[in-house]
N, CA and C atoms as a LAMMPS dump frame, in Angstrom:
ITEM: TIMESTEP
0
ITEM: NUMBER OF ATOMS
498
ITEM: BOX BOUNDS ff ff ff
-5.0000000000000000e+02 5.0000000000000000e+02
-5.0000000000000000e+02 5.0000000000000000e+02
-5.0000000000000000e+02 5.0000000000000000e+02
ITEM: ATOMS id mol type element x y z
1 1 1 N -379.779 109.606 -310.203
2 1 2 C -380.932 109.527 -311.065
3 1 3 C -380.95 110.724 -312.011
4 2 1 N -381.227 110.096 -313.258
5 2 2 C -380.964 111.223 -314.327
6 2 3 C -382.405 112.491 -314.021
7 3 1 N -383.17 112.577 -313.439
8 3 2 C -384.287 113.087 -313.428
9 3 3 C -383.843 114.261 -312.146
10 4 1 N -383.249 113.694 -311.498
11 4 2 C -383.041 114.501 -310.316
12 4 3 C -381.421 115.562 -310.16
13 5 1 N -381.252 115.268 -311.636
14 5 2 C -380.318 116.316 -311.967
15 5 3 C -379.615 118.244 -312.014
16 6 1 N -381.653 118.154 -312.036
17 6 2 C -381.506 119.528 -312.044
18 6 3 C -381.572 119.782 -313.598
19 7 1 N -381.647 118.572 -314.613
20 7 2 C -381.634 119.082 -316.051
21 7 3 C -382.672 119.201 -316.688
22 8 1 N -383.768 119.359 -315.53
23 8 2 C -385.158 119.516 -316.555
24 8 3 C -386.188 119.991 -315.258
25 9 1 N -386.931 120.876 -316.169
26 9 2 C -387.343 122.119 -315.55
27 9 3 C -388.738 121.581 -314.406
28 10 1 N -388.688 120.479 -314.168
29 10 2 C -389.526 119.84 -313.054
30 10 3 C -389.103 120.103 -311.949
31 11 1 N -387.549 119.651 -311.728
32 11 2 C -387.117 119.529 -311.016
33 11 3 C -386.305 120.51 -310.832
34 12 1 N -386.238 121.833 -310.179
35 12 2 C -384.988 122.376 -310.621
36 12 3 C -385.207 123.675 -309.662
37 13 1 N -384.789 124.897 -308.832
38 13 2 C -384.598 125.95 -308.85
39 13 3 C -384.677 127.096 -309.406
40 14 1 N -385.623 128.085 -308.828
41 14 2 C -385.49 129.323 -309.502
42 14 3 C -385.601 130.242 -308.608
43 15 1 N -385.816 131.616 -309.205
44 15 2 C -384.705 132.572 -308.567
45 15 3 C -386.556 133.814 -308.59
46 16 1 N -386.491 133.944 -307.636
47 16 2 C -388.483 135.189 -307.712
48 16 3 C -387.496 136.192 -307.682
49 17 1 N -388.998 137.306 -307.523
50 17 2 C -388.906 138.569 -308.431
51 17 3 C -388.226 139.312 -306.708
52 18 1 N -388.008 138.633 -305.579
53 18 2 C -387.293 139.128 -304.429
54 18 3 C -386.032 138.576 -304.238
55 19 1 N -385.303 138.016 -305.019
56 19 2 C -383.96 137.572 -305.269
57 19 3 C -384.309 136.594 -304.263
58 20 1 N -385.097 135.389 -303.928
59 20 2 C -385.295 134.304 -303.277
60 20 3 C -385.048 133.631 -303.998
61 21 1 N -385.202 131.95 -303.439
62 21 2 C -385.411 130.566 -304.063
63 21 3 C -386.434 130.151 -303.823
64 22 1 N -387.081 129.284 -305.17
65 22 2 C -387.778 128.656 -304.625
66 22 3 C -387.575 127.005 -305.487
67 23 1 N -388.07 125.879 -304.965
68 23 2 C -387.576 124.383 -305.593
69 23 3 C -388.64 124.199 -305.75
70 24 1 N -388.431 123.747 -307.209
71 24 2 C -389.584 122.874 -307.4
72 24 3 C -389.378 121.65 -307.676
73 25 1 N -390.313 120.324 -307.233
74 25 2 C -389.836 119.016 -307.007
75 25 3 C -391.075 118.328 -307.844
76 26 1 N -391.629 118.707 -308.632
77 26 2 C -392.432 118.004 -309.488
78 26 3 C -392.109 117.058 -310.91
79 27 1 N -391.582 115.813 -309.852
80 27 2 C -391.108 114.588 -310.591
81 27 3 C -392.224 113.929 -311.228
82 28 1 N -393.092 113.276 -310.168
83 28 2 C -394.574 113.199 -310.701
84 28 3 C -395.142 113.651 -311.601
85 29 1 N -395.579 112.78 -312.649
86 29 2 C -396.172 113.593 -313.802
87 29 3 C -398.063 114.413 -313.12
88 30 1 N -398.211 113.674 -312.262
89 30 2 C -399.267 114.554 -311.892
90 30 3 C -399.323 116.202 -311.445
91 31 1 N -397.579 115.98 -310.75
92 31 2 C -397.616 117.545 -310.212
93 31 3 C -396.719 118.282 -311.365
94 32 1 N -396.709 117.688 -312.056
95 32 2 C -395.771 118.908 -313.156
96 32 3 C -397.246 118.73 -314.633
97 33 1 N -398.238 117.942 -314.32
98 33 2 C -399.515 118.584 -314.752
99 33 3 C -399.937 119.971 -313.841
100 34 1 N -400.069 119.802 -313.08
101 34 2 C -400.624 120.828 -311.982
102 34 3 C -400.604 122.026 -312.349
103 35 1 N -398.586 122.142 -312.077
104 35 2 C -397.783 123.139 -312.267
105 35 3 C -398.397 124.049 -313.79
106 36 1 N -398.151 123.164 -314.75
107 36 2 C -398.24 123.518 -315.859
108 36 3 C -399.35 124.374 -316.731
109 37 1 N -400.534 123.704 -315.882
110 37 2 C -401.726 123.965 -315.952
111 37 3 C -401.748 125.285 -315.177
112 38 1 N -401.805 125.311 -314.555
113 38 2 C -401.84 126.414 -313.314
114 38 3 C -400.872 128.175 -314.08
115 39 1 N -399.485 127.838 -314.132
116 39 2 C -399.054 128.598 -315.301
117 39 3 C -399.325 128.676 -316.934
118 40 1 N -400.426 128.236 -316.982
119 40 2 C -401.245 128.539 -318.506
120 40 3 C -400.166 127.721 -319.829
121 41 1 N -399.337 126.361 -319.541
122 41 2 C -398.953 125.861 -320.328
123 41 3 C -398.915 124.708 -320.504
124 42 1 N -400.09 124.149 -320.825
125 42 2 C -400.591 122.55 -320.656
126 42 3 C -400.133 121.658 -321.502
127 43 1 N -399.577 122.299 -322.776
128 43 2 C -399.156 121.704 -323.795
129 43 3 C -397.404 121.287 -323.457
130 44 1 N -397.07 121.878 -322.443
131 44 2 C -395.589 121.48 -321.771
132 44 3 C -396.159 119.941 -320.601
133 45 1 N -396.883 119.616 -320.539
134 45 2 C -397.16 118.769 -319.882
135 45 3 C -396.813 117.177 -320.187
136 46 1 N -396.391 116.796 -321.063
137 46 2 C -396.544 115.994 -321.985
138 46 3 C -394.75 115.732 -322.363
139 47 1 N -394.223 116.921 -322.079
140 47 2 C -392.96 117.284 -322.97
141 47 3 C -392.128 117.175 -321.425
142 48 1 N -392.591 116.663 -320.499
143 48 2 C -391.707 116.651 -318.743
144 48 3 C -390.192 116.464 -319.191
145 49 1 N -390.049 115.273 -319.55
146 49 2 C -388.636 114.893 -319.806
147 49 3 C -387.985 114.907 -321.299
148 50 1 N -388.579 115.848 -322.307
149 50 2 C -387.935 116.101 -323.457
150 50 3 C -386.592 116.803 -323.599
151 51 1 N -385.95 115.853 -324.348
152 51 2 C -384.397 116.618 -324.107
153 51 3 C -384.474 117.976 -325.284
154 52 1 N -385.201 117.465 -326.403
155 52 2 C -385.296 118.562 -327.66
156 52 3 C -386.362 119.802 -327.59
157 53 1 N -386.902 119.755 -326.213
158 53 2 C -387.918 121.398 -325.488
159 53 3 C -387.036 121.967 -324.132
160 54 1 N -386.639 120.943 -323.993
161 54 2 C -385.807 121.141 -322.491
162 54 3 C -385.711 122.414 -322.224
163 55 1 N -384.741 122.98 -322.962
164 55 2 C -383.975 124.336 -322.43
165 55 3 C -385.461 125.395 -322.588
166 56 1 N -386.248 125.318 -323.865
167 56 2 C -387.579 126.091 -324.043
168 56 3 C -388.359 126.322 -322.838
169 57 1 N -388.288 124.917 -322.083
170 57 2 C -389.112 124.858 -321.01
171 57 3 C -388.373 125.439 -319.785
172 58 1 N -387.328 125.29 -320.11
173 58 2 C -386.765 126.22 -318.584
174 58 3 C -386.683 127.161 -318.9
175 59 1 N -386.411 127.995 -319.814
176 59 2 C -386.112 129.293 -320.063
177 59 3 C -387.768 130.377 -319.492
178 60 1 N -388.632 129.314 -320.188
179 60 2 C -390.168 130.178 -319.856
180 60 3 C -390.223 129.399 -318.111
181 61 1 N -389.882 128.308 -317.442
182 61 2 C -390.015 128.575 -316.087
183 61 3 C -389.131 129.551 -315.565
184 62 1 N -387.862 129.776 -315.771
185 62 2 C -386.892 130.886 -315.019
186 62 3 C -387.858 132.075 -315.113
187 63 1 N -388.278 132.273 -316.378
188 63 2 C -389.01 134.085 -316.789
189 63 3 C -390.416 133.704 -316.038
190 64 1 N -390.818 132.645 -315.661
191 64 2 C -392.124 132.677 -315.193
192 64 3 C -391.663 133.33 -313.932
193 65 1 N -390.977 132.389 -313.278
194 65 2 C -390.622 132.41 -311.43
195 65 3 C -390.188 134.092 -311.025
196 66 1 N -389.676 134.345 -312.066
197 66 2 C -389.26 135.781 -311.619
198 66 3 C -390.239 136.843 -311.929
199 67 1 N -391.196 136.768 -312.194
200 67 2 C -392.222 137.812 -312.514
201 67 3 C -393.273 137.6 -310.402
202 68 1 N -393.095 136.729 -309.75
203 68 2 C -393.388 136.829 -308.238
204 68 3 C -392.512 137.03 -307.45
205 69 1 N -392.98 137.344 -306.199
206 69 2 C -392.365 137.292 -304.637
207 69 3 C -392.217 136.1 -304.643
208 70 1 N -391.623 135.202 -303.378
209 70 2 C -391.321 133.931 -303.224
210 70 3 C -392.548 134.108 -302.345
211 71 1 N -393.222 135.361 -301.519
212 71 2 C -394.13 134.851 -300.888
213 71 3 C -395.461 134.844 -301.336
214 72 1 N -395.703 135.08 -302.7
215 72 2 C -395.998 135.394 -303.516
216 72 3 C -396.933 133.826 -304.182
217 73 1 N -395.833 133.196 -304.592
218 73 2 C -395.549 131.984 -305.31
219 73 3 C -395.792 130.785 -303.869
220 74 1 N -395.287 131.197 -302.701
221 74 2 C -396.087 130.329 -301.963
222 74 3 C -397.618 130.497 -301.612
223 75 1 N -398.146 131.639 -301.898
224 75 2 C -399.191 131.902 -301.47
225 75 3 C -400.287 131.157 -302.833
226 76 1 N -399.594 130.879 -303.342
227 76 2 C -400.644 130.465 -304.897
228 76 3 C -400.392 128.809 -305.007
229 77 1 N -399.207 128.661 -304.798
230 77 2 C -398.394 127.241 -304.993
231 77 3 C -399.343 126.534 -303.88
232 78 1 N -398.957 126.862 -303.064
233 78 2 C -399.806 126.066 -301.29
234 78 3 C -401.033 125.769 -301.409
235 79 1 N -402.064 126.621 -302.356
236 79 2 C -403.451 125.416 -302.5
237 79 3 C -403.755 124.628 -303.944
238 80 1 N -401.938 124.652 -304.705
239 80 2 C -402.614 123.235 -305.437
240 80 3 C -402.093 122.275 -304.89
241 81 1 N -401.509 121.104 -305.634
242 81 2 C -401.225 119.523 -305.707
243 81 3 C -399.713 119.809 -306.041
244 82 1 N -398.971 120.548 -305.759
245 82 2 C -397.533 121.206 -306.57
246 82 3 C -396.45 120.708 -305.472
247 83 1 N -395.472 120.164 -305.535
248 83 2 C -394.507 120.1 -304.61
249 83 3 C -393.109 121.399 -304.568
250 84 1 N -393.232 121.822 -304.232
251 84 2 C -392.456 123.231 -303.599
252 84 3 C -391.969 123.331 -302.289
253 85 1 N -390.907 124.121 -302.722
254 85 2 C -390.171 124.328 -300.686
255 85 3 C -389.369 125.455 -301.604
256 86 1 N -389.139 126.35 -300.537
257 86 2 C -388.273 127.605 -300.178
258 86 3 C -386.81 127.111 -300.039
259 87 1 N -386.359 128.048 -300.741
260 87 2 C -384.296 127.495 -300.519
261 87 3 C -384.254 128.611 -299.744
262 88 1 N -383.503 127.868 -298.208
263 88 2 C -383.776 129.079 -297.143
264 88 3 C -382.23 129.79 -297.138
265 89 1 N -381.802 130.943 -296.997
266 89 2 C -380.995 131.135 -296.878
267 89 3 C -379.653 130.707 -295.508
268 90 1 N -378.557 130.632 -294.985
269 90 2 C -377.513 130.165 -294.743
270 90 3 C -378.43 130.703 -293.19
271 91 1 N -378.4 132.071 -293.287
272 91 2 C -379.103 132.779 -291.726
273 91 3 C -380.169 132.336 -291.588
274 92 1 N -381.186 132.257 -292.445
275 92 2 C -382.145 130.897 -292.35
276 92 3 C -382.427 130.009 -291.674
277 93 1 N -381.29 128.864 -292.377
278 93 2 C -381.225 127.736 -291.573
279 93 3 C -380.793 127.5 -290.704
280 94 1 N -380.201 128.382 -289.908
281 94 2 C -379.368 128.792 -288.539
282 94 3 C -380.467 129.138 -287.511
283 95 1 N -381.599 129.861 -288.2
284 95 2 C -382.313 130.371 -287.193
285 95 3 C -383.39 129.116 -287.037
286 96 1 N -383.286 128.215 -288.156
287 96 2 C -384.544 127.418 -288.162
288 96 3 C -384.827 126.677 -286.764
289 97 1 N -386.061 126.713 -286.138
290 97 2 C -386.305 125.978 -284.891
291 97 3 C -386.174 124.699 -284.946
292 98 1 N -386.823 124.043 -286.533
293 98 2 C -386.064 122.446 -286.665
294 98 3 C -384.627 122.478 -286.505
295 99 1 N -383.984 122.867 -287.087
296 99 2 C -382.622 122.87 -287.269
297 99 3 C -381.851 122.765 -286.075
298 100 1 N -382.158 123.797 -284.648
299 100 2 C -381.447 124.287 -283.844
300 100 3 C -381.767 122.716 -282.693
301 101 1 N -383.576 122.389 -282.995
302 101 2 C -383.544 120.658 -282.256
303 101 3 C -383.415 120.055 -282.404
304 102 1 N -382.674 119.84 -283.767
305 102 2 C -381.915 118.654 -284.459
306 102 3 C -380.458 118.835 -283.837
307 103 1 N -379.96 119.935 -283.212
308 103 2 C -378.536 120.179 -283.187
309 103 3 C -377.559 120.044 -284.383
310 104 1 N -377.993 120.557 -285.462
311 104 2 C -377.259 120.725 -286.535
312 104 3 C -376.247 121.715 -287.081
313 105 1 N -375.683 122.859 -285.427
314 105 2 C -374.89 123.142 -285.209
315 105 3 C -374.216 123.395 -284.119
316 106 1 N -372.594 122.854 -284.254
317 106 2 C -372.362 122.643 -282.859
318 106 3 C -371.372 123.397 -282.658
319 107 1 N -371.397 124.338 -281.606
320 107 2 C -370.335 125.236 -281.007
321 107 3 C -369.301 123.694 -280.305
322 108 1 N -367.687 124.568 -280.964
323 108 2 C -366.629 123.185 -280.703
324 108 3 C -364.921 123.879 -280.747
325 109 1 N -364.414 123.523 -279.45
326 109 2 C -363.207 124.012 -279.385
327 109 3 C -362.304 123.666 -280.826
328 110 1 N -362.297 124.991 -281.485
329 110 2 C -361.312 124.702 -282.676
330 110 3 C -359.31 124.148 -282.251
331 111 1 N -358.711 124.389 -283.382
332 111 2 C -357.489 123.655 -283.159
333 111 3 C -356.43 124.486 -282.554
334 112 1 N -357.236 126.029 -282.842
335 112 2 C -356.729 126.803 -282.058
336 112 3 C -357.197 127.572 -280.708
337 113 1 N -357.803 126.709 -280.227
338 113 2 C -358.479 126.846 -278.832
339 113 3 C -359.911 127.499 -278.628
340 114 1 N -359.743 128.387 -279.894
341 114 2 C -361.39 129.482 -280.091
342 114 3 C -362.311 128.507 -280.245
343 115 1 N -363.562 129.046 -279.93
344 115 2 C -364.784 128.589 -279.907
345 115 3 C -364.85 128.935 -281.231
346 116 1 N -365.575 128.263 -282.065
347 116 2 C -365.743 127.534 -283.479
348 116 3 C -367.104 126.545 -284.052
349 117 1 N -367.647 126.54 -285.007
350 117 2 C -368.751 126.404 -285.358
351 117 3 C -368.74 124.77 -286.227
352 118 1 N -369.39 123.987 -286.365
353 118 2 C -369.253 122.805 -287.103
354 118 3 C -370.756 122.394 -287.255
355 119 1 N -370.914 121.623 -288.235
356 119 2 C -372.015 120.795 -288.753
357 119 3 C -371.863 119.378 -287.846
358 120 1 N -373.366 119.364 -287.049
359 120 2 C -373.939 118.434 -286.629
360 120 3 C -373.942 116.983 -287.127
361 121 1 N -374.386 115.694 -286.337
362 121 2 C -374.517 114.666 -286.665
363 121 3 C -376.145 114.758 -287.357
364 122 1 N -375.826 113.989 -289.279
365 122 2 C -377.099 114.333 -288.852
366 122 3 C -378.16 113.416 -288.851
367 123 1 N -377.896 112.2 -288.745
368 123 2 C -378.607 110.813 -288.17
369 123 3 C -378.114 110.86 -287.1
370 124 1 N -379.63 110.884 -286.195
371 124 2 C -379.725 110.677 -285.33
372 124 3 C -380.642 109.377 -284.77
373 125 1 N -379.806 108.322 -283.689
374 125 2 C -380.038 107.233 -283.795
375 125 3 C -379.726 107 -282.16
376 126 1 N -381.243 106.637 -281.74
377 126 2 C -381.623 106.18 -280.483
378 126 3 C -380.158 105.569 -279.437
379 127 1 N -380.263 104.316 -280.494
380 127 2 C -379.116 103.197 -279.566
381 127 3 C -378.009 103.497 -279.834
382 128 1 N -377.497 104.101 -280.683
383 128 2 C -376.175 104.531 -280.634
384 128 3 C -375.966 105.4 -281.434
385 129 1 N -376.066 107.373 -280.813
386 129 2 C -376.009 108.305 -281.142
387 129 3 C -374.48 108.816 -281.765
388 130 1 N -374.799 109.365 -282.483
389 130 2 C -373.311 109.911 -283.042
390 130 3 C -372.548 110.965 -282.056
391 131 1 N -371.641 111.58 -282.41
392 131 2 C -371.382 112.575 -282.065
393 131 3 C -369.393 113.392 -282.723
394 132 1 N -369.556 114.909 -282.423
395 132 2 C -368.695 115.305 -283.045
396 132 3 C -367.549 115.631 -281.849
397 133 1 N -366.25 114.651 -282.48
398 133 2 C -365.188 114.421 -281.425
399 133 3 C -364.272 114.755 -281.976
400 134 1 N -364.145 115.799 -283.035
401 134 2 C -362.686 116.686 -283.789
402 134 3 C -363.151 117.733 -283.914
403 135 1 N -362.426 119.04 -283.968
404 135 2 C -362.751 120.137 -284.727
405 135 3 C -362.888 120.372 -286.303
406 136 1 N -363.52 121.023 -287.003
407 136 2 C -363.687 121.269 -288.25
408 136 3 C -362.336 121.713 -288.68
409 137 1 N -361.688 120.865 -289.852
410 137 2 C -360.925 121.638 -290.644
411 137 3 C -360.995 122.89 -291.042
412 138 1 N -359.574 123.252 -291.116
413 138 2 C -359.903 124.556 -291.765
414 138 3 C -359.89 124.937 -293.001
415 139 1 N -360.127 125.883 -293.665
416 139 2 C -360.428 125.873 -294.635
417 139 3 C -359.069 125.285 -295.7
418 140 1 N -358.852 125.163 -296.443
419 140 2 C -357.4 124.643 -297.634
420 140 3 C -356.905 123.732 -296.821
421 141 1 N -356.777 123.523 -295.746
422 141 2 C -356.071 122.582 -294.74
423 141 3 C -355.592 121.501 -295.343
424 142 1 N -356.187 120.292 -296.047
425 142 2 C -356.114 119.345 -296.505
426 142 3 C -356.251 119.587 -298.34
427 143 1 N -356.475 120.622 -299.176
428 143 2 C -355.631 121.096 -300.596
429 143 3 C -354.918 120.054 -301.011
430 144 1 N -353.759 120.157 -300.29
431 144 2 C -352.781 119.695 -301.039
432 144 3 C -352.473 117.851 -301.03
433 145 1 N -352.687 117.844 -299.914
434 145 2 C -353.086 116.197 -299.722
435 145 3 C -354.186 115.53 -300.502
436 146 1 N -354.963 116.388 -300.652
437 146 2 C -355.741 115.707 -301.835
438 146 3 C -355.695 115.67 -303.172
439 147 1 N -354.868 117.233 -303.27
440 147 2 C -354.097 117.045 -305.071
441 147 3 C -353.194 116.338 -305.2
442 148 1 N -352.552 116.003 -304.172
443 148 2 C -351.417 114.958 -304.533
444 148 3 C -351.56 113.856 -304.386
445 149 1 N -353.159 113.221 -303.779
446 149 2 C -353.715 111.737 -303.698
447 149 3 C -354.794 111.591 -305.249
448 150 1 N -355.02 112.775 -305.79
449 150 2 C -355.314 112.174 -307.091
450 150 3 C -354.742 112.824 -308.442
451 151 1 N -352.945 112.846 -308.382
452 151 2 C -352.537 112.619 -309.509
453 151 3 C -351.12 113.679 -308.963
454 152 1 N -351.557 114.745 -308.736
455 152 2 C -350.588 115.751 -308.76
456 152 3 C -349.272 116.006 -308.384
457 153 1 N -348.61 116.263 -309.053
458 153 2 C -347.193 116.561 -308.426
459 153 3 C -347.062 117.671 -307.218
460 154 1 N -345.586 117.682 -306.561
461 154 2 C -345.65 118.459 -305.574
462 154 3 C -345.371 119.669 -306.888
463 155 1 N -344.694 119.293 -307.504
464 155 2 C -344.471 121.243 -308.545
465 155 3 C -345.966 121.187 -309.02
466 156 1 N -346.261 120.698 -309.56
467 156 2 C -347.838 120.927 -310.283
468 156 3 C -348.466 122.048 -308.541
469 157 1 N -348.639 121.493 -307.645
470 157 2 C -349.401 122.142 -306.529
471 157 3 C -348.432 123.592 -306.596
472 158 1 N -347.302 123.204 -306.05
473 158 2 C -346.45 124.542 -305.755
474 158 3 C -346.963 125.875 -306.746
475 159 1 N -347.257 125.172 -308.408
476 159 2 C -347.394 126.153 -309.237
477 159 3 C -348.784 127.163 -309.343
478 160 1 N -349.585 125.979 -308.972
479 160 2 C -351.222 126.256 -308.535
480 160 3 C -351.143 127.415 -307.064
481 161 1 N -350.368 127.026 -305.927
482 161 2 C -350.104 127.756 -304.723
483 161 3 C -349.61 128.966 -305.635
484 162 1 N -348.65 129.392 -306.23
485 162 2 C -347.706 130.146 -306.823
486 162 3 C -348.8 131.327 -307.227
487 163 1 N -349.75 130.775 -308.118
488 163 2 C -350.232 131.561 -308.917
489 163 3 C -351.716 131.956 -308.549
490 164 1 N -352.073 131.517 -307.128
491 164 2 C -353.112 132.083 -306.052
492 164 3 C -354.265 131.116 -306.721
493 165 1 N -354.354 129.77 -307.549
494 165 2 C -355.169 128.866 -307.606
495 165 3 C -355.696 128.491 -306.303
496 166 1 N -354.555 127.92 -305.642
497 166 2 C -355.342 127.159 -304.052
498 166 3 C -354.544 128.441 -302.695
């Protein structure tokens, strides 16, 4: 969906004045009234999906978002009508208590016998549960099998290997 691109400043990421994230998901023209209103620019309300303000409008949300804390911006965001969430960081979502009772990470004998880390199933389904029965690749592992399943020669790779590309 062209809206959910990330190419217009409803929908999109920014960066607070504590090097956080925060998302904003105001697809709804009601909540990107809200928003708008709320940051003193009502006349952007109207202009949601203009391709010829576009960049205008993100440029003054990026400079808006960074003038707060993220806790800051939740503390103001949380009693309007605004759809927002926190981009949690990697240690974050590791520590998250949803996360850890979802089992969305699973300690798993790697290929070299070490204990090793992998991403969870993450539908989870009553009658017939998933589950993780390989170890995680490693990292480049599969590179070259895939440059050479969409187009590449073995010299084309060799030259890419050669020259510290892959």
């Amino acid at each position: 969906d062209w809206f959910l691109s990330h190419r217009y400043a409803c929908y999109n990421t920014y960066e607070t004045s504590d090097s956080k994230y925060i998302s904003i998901g105001a697809v709804e023209n009601r909540f990107w009234k809200n928003l708008c209103d709320y940051l003193g620019v009502p006349e952007y309300t109207p202009l949601q999906y203009d391709d010829n303000r576009r960049k205008e409008i993100m440029v003054f949300m990026i400079t808006a978002f960074r003038q707060k804390t993220y806790e800051e911006w939740e503390s103001e965001l949380s009693k309007l009508d605004v759809c927002f969430a926190k981009v949690q960081t990697i240690d974050e979502v590791l520590a998250d208590p949803f996360f850890k009772e979802r089992e969305m990470v699973l300690e798993v004998c790697g290929k070299d016998g070490k204990a090793t880390h992998t991403i969870g199933v993450p539908v989870k389904l009553s009658e017939t549960p998933g589950s993780v029965r390989t170890p995680p690749v490693q990292f480049g592992e599969n590179t070259k099998a895939i440059l050479l399943e969409i187009g590449y020669t073995d010299e084309e790779v060799m030259e890419l290997s050669k020259n510290g590309v892959i």
